[in-house]
N, CA, C and O atoms as CSV, one atom per row, in Angstrom:
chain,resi,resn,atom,element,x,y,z
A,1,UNK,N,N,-15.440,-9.230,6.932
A,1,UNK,CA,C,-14.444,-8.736,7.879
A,1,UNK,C,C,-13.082,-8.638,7.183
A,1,UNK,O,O,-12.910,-9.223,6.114
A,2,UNK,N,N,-12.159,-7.954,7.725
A,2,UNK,CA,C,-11.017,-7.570,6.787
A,2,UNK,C,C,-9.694,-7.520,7.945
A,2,UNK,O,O,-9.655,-6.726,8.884
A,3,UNK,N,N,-8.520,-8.675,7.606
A,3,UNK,CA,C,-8.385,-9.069,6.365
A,3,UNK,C,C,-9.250,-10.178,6.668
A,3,UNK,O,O,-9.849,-10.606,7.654
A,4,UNK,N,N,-9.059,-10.558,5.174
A,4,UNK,CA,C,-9.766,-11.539,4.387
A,4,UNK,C,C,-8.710,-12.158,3.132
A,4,UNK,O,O,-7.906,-11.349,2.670
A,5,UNK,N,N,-8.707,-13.198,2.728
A,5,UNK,CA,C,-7.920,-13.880,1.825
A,5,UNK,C,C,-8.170,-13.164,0.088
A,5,UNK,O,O,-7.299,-12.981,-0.763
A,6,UNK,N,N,-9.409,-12.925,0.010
A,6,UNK,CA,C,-10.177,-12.387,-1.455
A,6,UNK,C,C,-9.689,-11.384,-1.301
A,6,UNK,O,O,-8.648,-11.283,-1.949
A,7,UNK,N,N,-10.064,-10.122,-0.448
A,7,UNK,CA,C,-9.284,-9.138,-0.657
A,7,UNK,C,C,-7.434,-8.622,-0.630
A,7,UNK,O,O,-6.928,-7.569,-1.018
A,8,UNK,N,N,-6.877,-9.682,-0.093
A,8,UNK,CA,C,-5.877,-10.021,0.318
A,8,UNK,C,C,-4.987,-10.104,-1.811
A,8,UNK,O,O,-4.112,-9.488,-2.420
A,9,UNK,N,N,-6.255,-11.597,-2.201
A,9,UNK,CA,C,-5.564,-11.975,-3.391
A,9,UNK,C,C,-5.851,-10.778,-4.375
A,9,UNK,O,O,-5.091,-10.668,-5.338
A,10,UNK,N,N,-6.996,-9.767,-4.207
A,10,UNK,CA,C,-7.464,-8.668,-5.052
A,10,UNK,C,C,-6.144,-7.636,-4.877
A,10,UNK,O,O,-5.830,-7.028,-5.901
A,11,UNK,N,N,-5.454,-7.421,-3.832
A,11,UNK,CA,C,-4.437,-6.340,-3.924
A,11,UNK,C,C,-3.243,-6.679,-4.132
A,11,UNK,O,O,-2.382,-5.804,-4.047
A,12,UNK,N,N,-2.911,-7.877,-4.422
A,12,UNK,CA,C,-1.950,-8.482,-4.821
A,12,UNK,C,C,-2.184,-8.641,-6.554
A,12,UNK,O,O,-1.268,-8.144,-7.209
A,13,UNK,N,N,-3.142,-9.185,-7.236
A,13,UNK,CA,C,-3.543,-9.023,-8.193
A,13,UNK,C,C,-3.131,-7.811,-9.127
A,13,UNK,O,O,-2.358,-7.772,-10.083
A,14,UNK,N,N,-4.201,-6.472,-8.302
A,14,UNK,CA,C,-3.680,-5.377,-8.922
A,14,UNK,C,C,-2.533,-4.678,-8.947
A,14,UNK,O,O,-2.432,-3.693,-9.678
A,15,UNK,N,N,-1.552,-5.079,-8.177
A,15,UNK,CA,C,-0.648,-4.367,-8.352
A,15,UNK,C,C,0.346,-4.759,-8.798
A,15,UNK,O,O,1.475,-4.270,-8.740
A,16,UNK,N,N,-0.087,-5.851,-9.365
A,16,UNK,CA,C,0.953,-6.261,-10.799
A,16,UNK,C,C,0.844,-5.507,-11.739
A,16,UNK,O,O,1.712,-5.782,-12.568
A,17,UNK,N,N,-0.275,-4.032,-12.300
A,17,UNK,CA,C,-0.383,-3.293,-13.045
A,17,UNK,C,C,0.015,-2.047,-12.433
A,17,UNK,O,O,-0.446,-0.972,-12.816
A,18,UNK,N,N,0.965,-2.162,-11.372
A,18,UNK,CA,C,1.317,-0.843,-11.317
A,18,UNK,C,C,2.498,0.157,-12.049
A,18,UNK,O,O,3.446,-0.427,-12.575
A,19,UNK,N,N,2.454,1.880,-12.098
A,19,UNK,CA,C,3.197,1.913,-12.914
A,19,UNK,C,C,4.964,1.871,-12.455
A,19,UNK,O,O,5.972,1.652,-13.127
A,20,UNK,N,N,4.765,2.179,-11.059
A,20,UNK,CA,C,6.498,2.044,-10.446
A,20,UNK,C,C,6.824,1.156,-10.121
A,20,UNK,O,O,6.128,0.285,-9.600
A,21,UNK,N,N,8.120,1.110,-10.361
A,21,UNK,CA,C,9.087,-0.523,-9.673
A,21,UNK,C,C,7.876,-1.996,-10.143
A,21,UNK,O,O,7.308,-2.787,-9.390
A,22,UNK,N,N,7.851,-1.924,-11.137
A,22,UNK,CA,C,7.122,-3.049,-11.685
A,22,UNK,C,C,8.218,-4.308,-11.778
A,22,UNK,O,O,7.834,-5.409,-12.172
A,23,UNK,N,N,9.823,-4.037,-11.330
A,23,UNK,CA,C,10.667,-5.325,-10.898
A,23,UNK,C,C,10.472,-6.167,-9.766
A,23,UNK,O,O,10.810,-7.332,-9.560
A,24,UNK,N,N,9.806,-5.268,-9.019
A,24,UNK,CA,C,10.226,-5.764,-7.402
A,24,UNK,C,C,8.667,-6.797,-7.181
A,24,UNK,O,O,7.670,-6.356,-7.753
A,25,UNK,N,N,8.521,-8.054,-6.410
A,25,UNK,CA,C,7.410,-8.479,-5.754
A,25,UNK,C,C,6.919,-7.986,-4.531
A,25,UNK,O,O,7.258,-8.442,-3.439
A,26,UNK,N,N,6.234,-7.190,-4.673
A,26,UNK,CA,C,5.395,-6.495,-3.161
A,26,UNK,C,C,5.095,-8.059,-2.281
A,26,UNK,O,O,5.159,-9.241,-2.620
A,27,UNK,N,N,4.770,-7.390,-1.085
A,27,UNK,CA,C,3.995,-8.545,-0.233
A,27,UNK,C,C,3.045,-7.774,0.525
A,27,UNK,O,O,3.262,-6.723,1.128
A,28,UNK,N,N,1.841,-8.492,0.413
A,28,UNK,CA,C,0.135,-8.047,1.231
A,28,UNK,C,C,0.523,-8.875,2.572
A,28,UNK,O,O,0.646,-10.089,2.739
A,29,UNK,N,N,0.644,-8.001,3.289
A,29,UNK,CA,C,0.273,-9.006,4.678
A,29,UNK,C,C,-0.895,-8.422,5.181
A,29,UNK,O,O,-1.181,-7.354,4.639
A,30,UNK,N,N,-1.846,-8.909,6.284
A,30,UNK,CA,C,-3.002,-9.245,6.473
A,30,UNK,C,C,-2.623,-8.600,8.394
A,30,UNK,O,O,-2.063,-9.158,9.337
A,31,UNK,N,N,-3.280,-7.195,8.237
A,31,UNK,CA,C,-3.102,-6.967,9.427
A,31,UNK,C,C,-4.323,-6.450,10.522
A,31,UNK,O,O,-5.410,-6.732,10.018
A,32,UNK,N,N,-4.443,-5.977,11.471
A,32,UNK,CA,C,-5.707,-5.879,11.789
A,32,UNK,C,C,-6.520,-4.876,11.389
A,32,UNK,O,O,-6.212,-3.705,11.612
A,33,UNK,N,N,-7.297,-5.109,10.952
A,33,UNK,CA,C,-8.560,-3.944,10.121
A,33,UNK,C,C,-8.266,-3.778,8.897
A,33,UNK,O,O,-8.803,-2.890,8.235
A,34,UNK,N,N,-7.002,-4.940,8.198
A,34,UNK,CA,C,-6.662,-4.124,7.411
A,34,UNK,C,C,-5.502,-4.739,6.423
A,34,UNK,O,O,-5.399,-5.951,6.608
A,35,UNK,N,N,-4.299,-4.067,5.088
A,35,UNK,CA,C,-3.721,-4.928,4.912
A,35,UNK,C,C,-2.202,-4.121,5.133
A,35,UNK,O,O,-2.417,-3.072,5.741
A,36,UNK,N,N,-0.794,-4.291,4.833
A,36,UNK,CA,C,0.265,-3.544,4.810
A,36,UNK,C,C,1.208,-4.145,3.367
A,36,UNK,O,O,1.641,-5.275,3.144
A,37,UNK,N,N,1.279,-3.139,2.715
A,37,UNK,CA,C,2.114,-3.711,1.789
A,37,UNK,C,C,3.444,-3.187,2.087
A,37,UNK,O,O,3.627,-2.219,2.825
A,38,UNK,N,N,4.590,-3.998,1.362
A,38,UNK,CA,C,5.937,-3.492,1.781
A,38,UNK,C,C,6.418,-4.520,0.319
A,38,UNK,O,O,5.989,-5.499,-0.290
A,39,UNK,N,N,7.533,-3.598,0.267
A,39,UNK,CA,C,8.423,-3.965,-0.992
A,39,UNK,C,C,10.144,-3.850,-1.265
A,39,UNK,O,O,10.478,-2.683,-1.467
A,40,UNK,N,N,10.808,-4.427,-1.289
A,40,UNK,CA,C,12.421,-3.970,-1.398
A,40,UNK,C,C,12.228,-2.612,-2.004
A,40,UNK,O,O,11.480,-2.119,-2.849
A,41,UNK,N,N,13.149,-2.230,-1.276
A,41,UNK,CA,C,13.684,-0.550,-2.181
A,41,UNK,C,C,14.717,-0.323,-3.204
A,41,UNK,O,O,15.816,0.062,-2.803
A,42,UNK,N,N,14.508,-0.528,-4.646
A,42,UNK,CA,C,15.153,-1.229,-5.268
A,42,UNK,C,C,15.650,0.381,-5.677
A,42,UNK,O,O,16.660,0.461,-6.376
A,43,UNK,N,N,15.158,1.305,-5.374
A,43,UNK,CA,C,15.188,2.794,-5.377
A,43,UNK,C,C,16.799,3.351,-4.656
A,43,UNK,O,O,17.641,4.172,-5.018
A,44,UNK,N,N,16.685,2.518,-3.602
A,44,UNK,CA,C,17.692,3.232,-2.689
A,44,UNK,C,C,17.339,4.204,-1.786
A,44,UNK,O,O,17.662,4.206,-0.598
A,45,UNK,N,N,16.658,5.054,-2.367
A,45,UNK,CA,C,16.079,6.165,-1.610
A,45,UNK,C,C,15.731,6.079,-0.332
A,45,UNK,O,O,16.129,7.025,0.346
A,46,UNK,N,N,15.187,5.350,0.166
A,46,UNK,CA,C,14.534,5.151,1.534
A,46,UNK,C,C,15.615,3.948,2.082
A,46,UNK,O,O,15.779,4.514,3.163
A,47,UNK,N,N,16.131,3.229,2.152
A,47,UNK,CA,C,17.292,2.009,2.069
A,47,UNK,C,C,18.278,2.042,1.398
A,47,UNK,O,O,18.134,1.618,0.251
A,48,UNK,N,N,19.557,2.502,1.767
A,48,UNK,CA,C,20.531,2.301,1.389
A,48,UNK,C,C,21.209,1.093,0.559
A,48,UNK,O,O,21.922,1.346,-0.413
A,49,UNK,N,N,20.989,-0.073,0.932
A,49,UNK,CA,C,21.154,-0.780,1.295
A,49,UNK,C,C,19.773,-1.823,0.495
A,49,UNK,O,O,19.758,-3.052,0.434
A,50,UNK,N,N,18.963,-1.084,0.085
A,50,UNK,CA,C,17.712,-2.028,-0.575
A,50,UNK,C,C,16.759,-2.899,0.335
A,50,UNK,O,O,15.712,-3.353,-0.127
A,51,UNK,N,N,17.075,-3.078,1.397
A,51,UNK,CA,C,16.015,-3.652,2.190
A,51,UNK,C,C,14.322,-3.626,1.760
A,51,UNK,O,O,13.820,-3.138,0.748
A,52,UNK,N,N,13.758,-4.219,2.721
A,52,UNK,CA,C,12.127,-4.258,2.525
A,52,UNK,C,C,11.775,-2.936,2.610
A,52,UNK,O,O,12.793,-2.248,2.687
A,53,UNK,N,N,10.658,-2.218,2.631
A,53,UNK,CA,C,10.470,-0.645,3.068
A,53,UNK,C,C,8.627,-0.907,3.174
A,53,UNK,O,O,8.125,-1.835,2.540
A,54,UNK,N,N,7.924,-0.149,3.877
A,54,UNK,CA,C,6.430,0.404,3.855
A,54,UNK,C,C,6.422,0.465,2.682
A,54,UNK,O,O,7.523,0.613,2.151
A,55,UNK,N,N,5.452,0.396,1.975
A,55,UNK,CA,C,4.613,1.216,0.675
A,55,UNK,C,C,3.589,1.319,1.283
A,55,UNK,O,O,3.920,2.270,1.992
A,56,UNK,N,N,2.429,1.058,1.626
A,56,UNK,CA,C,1.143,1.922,2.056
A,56,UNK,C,C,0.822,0.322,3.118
A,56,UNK,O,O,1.246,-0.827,3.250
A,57,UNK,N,N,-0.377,1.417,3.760
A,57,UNK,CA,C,-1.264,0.802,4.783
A,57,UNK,C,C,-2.473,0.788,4.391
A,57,UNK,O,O,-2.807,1.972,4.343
A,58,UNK,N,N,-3.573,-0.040,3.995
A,58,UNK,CA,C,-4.920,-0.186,3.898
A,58,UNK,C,C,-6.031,-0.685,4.930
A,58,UNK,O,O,-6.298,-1.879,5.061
A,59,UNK,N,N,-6.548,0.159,5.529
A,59,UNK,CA,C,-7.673,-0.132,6.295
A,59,UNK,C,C,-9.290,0.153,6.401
A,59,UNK,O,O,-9.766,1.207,6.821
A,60,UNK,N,N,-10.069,-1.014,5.929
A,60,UNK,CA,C,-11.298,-0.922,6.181
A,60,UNK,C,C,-11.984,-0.486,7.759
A,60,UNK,O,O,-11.901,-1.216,8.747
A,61,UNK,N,N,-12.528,0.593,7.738
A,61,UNK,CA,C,-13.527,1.210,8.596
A,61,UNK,C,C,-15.135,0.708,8.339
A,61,UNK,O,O,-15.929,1.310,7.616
A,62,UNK,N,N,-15.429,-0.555,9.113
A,62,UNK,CA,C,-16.507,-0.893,8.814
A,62,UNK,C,C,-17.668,0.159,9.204
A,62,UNK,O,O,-18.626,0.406,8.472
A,63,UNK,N,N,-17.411,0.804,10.606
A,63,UNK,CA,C,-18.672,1.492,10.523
A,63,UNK,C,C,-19.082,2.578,9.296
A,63,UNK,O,O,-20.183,2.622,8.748
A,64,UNK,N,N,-17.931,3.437,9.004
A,64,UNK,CA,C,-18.434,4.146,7.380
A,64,UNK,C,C,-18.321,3.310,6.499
A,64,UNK,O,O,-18.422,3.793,5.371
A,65,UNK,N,N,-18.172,2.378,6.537
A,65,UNK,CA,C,-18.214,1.673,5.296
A,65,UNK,C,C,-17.188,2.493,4.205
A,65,UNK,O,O,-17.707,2.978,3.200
A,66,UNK,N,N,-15.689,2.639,4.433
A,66,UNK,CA,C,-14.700,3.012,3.696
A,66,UNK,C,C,-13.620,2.575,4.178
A,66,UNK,O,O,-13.307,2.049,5.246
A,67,UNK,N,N,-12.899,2.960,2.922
A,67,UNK,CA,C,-11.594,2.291,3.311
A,67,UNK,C,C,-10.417,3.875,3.096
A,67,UNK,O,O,-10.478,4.898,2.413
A,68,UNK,N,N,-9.519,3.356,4.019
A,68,UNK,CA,C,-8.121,4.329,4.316
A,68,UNK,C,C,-6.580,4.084,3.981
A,68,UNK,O,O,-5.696,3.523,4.628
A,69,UNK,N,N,-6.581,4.567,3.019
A,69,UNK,CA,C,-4.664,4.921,2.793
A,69,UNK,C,C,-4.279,5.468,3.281
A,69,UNK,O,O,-4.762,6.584,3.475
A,70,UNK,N,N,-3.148,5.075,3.820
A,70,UNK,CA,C,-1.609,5.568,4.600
A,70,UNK,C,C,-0.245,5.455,3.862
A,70,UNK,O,O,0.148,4.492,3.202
A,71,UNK,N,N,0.279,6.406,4.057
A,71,UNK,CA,C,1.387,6.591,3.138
A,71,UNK,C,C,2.803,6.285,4.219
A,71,UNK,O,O,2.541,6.849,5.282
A,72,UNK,N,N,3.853,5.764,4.284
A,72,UNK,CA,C,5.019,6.024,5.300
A,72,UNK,C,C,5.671,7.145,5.219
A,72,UNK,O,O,6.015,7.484,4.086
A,73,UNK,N,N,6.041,8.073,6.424
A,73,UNK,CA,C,6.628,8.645,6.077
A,73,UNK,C,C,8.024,8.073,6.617
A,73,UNK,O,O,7.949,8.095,7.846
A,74,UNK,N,N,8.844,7.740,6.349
A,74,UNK,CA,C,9.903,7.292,6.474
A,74,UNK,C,C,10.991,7.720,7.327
A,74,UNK,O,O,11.762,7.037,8.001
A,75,UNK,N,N,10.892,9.338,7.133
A,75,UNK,CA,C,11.921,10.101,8.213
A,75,UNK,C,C,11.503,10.226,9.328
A,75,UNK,O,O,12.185,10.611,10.277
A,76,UNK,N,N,10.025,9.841,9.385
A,76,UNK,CA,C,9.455,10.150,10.960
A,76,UNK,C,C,9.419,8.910,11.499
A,76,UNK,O,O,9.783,8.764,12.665
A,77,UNK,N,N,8.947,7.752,10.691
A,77,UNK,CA,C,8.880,6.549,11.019
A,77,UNK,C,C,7.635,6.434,11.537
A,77,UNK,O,O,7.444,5.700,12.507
A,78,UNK,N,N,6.471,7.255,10.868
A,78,UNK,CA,C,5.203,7.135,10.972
A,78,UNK,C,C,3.932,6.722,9.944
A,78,UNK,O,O,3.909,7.299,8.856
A,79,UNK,N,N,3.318,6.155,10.122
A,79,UNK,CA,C,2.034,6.136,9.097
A,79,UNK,C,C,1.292,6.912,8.778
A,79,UNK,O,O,0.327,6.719,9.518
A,80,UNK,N,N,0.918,8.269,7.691
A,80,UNK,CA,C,0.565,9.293,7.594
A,80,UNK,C,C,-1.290,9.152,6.932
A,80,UNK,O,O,-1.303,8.382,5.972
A,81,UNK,N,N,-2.517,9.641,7.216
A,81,UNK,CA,C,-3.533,9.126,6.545
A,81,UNK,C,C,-3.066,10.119,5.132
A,81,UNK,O,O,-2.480,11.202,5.136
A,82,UNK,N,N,-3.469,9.457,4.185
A,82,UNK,CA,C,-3.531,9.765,2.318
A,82,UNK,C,C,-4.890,9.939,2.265
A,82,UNK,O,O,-5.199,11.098,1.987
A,83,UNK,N,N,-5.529,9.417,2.384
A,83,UNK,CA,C,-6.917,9.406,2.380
A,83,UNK,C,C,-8.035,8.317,1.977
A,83,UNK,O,O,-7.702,7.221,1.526
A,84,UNK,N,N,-9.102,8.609,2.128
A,84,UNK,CA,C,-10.363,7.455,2.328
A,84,UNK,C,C,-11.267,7.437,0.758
A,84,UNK,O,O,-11.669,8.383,0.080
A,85,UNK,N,N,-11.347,6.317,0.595
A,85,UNK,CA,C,-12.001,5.898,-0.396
A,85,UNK,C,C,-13.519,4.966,0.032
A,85,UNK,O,O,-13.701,4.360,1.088
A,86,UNK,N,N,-14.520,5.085,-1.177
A,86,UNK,CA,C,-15.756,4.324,-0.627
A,86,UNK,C,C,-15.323,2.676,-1.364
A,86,UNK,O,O,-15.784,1.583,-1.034
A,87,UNK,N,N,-14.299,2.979,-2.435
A,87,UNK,CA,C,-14.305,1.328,-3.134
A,87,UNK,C,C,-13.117,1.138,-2.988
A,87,UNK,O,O,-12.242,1.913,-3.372
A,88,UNK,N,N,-12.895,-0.178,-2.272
A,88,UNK,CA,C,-11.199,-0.973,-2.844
A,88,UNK,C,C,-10.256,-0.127,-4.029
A,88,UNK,O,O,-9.281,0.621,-3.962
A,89,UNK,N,N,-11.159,-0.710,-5.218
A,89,UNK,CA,C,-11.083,-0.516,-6.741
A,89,UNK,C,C,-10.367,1.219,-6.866
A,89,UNK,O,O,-9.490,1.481,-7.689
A,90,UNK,N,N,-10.824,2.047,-6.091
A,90,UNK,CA,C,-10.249,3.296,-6.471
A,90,UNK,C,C,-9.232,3.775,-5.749
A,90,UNK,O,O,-8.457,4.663,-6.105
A,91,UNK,N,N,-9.230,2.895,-4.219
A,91,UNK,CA,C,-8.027,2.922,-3.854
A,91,UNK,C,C,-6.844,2.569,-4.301
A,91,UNK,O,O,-5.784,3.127,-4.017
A,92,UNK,N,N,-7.009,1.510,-5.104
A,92,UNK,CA,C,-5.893,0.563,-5.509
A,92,UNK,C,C,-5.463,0.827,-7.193
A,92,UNK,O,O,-4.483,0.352,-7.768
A,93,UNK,N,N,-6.734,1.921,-7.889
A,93,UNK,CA,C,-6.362,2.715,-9.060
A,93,UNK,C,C,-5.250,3.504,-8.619
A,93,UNK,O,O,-4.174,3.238,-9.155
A,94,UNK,N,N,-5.273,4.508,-7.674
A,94,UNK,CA,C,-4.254,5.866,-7.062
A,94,UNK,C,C,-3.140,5.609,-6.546
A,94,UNK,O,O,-2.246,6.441,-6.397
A,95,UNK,N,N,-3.064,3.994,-6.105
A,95,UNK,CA,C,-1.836,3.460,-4.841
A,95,UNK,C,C,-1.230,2.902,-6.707
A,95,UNK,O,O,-0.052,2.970,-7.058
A,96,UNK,N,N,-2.076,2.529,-7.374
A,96,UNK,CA,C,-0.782,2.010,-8.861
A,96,UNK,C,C,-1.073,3.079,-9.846
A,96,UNK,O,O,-1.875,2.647,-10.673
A,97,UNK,N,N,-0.787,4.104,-10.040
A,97,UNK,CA,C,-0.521,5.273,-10.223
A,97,UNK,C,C,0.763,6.150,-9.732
A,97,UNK,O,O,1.817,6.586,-10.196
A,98,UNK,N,N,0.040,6.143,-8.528
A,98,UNK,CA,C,1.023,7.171,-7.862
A,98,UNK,C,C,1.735,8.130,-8.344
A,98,UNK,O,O,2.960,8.042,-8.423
A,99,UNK,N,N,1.066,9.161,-8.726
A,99,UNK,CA,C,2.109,10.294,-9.486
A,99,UNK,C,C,2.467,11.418,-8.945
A,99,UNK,O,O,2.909,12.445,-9.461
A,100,UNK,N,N,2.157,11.042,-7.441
A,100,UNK,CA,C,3.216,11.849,-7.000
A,100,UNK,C,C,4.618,11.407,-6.366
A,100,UNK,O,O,5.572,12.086,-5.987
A,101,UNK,N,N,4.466,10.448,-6.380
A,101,UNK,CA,C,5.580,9.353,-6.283
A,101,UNK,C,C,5.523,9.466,-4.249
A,101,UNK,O,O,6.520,9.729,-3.577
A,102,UNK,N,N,4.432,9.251,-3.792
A,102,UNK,CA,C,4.674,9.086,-2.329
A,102,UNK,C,C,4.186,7.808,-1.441
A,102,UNK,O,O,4.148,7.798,-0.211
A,103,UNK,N,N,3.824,6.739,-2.298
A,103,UNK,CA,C,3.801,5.486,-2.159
A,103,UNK,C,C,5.253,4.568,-2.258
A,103,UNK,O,O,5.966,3.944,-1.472
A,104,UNK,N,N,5.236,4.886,-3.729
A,104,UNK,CA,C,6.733,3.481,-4.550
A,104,UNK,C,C,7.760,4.625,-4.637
A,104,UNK,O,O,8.253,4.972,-5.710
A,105,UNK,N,N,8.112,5.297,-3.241
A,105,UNK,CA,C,9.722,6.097,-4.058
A,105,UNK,C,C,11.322,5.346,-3.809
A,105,UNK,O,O,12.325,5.846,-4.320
């Protein structure tokens, strides 16, 4: 069932190898179906001011057996779907990547 602490410590783990804002400490919180990461905006861009900000939403869909990225969109103040993956692992390759810069901007 999800969250879960293992998967919790697995996305925290990986995204110490990510390639943006590798200054800032993200935080996994543990939400229903699912996890939310959020990170200071050390960017400015989205926070003036640097505050915490969205970086993505992760949610396991047990009946397909996949999981779902959400991206913020910030000006709407909505959670947008990015799209569905069958493994953690490849979700969490693309979310520390990000080259289009619509996760860590």
């Amino acid at each position: 069932m999800h969250p879960n602490d293992v998967d919790r410590k697995r996305i925290e783990k990986a995204l110490s190898s990510r390639a943006r804002y590798r200054y800032v400490n993200p935080e996994v919180r543990a939400i229903e179906g699912g996890y939310r990461i959020q990170s200071p905006c050390c960017s400015r861009n989205i926070d003036k001011k640097g505050g915490v900000i969205d970086i993505a939403r992760l949610e396991y869909v047990n009946e397909f057996h996949r999981w779902r990225l959400y991206r913020k969109d910030h000006a709407l103040h909505e959670w947008q779907l990015y799209g569905e993956f069958s493994a953690l692992g490849a979700l969490l390759q693309l979310l520390n990547r990000d080259p289009d810069r619509i996760f860590w901007q």
